[in-house]
N, C-alpha and C positions, 0 to 999 in steps of 0.2 A: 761251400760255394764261393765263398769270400777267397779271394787270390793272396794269401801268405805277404810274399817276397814283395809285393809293391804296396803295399800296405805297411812296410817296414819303417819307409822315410815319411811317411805322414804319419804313425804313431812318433815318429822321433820330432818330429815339426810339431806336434801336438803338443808332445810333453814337455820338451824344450823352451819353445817359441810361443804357444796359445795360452797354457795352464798354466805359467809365473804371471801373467800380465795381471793388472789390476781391474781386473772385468767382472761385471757379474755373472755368475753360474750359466746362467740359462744362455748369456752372449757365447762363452765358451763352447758349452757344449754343441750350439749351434753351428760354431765354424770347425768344429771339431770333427762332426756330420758331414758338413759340404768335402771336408778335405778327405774324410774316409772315402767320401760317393767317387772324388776325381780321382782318386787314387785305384782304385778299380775300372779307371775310364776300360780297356782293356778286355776286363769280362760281359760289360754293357755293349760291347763292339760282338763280342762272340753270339752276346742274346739277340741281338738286333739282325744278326748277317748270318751266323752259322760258323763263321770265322774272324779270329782276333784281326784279320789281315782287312777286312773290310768291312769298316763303320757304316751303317746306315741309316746314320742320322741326318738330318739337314745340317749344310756347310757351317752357318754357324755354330751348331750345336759341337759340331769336329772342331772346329776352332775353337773353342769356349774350353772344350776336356783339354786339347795340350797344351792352352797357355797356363789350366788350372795343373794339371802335370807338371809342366816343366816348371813349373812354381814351385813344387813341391820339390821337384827334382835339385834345384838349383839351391831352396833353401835350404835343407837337410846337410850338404855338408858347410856352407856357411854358420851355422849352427853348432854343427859339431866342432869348428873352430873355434869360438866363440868358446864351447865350454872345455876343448882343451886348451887353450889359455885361462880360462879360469883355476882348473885342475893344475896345470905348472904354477901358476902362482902360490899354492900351498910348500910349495918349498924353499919362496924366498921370503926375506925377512921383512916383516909386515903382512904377506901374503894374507890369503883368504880372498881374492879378488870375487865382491858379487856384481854379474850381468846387470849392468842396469835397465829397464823398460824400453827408453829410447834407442839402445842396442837391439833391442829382438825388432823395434818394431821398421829400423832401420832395414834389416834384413830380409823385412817381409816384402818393404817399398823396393829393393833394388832387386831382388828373387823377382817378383811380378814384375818391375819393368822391362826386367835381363829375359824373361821366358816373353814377356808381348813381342822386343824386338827381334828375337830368336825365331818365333811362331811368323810373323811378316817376312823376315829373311826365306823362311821355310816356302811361303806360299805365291812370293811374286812370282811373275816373267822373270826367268832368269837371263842377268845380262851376259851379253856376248865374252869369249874369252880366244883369245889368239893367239896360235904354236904354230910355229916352223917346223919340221922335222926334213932333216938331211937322211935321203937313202942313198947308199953307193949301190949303181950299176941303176939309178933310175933314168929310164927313157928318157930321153928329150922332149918326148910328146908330152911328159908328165911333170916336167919342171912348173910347179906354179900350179898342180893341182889341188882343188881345194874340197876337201871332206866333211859334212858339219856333225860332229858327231852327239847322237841325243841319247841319253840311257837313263833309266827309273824315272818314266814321267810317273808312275803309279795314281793313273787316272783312276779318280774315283769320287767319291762324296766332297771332298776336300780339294780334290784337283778335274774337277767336272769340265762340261765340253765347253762351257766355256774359257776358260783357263786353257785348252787344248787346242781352243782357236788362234788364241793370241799366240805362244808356242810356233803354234804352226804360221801363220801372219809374221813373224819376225822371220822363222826360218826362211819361209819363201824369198822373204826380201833379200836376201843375204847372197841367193841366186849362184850357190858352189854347186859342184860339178858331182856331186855324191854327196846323199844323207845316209850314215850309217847310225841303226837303233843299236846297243846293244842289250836290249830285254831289260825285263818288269816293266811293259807297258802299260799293265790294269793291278786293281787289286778288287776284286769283284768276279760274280759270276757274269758270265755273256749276256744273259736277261737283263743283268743289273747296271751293266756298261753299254750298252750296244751303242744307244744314242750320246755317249760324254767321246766315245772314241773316235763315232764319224767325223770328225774334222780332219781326223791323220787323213785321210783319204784325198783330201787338196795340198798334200805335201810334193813340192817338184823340186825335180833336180834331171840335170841334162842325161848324167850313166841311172837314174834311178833311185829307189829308199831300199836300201837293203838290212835284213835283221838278223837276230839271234834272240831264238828266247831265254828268261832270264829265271831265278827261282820262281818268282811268282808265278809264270805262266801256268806253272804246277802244280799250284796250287787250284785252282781256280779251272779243271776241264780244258786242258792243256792242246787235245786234237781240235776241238770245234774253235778257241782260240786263234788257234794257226793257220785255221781255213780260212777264218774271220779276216784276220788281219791282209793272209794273204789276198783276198778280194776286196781288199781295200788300195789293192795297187802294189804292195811290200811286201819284196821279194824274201821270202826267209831262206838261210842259210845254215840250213840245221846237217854239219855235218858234212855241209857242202860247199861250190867256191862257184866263181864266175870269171871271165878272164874281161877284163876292160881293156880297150885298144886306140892309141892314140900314136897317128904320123906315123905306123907298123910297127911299134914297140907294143908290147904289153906289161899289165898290173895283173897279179893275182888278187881278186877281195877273197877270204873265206871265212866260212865261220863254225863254231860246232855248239852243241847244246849245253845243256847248263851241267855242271860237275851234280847236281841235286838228282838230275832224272831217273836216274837205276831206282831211286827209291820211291818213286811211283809207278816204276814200270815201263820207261820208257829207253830209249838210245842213250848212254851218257858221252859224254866228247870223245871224240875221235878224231885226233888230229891227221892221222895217216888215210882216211876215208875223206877228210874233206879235202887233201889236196892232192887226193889219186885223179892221176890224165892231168893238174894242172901244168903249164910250159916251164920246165927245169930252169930255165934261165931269166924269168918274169918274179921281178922281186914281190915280195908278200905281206899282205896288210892283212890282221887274221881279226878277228870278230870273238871274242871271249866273255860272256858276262863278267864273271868273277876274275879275280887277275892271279890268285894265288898260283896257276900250273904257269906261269908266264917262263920258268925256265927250260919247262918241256919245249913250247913253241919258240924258243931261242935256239936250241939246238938243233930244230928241224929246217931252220933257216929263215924262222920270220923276220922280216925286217921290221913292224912295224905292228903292235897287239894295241887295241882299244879296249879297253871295261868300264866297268862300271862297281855295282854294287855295291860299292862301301859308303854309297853319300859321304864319302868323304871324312867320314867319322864324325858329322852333321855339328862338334863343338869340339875347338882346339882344347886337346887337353883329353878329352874321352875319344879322339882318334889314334891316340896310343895303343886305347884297348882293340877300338875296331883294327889296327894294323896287324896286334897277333893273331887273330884270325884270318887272314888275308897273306899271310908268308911276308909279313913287312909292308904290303905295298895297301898304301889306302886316301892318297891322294896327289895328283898330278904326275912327271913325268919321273921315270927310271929307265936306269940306264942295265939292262940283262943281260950279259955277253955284247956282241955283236947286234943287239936289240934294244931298240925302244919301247917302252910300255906306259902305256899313257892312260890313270883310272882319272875317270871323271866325277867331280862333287854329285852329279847329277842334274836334270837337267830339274824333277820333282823328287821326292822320299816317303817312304812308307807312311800314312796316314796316322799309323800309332805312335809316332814318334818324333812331329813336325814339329824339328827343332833345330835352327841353326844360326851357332858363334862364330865367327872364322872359318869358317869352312860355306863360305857362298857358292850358291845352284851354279850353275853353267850353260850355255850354249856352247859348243865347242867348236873351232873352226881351224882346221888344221889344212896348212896349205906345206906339200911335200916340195921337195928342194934336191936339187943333183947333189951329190957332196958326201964325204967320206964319214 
């Protein structure tokens, strides 16, 4: 029952970091306990929901698991430092370096502060962020248009309709000409969300909210989702486009589904389905959750792909790893052929893992430009 592999860094924090200290037994083994329990936060998510993907516990109890998480997270390889410099020091002369007390417990105070401000980073309003992007053969009508782009709000216990209000209350203000989602807007079933998501529903903009669902969608009863959100006003774009028209120029928006669906059963992206009947000569902003097929949509002639998904690698330094998964790309703008491709941090991030260094939320607000 006990989960292996996250259990790993909190026996090594234990052994490490708890059990040299000069405490009495009973204290150890105590904190020994707390850190086995947070270190499973994970499979308490799966008892509580059905699914690791959404915790149902009250917000601060979500809050409470990943600063105790990311605690562990952060001190385990501080640690391991710590005793590979001890280990090299056996081979120079004098060596035998032992860890002093004030050492481990050093690393416990900057592990917990480094995950508190990680976990706050994770959970505010995220602030506004501003890109130009130059399209050649863009309309005139469209010079100065402005997009605000929102992706992995992962509304849920942790990111409730409050939190969903404000979001929505800064977007409003912001008053651009198109909100594009591009998917994981829940992490929860429909019962479980219905009332944290109604505030998307006061979301405006003059062309409309237009979406893509994202992995999660599909996790979580993916058709009644869709319908959901679609009768909350947003337009979904699964697979499909919309043509925007301004001063008798047009803008192709399109979008397709998530590369994950075949394996629930569902459409997986198709780029050539979303932009059949679109106007051959109407340059293309395409709608992608995940960014990694971004060079298919380059060579079909997008001008211009938004995603999401990688939260950005949520802390510089382990967005290395989220980039190999992702074909390279896992934070802000790249340049694809004749294409731009723009992943966003996010605007929230998965509940199990609300954690971020360097890699701050986003509202994204992309105002297009004539230009080569």
């Amino acid at each position: 029952m006990i989960r292996l592999i996250p259990s790993l860094p909190a026996v090594y924090v234990i052994a490490r970091g708890v059990w040299p200290l000069p405490w009495p037994l009973a204290l150890k083994l105590g904190l020994a306990g707390v850190l086995l329990v947070a270190s499973q936060f994970h499979l308490w998510s799966r008892l509580s929901s059905g699914s690791v993907f959404a915790p149902e516990f009250p917000r601060p109890v979500v809050v409470l698991f990943n600063w105790a998480f990311g605690g562990i997270a952060l001190a385990a390889p501080m640690l391991l430092a710590l005793d590979a410099a001890a280990l090299a020091s056996l081979v120079l002369s004098g060596g035998g370096w032992v860890i002093p007390a004030a050492w481990r417990y050093t690393v416990a105070l900057v592990a917990a502060l480094l995950a508190a401000i990680a976990v706050w980073q994770a959970v505010r309003v995220p602030p506004l962020k501003d890109l130009s992007v130059a399209i050649a053969d863009l309309p005139p009508g469209f010079d100065g248009y402005t997009i605000l782009h929102l992706t992995d709000l992962h509304i849920s216990r942790l990111f409730p309709a409050d939190w969903a209000r404000a979001v929505v209350a800064r977007a409003n203000d912001l008053g651009t000409d198109l909100i594009a989602v591009t998917g994981d807007f829940i992490d929860g079933s429909l019962a479980s969300r219905r009332d944290d998501v109604e505030p998307l529903r006061a979301l405006r903009a003059r062309d409309g909210v237009w979406a893509v669902p994202g992995n999660h969608e599909y996790f979580f009863d993916h058709n009644s989702w869709m319908r959901h959100l679609a009768g909350l006003g947003i337009g979904i774009l699964a697979n499909a486009h919309t043509v925007l028209n301004r001063d008798g120029g047009a803008l192709v928006l399109a979008g397709v589904t998530d590369r994950s669906a075949p394996a629930t059963g569902h459409p997986g992206p198709d780029l050539e389905a979303a932009l059949a009947g679109a106007p051959a000569s109407a340059p293309i902003v395409l709608l992608d959750h995940q960014p990694a097929r971004a060079a298919r949509a380059a060579s079909r002639g997008v001008a211009l792909q938004l995603s999401g998904h990688t939260h950005g690698g949520m802390i510089r330094g382990l967005d290395r790893l989220v980039a190999r998964g992702n074909a390279g790309f896992v934070s802000g703008a790249y340049r694809v052929g004749a294409m731009l491709l723009y992943v966003s941090n996010g605007t929230g991030l998965w509940p199990g893992f609300a954690l971020r260094l360097g890699r701050p939320s986003e509202l994204t607000r992309i105002t297009l430009r004539r230009g080569s």
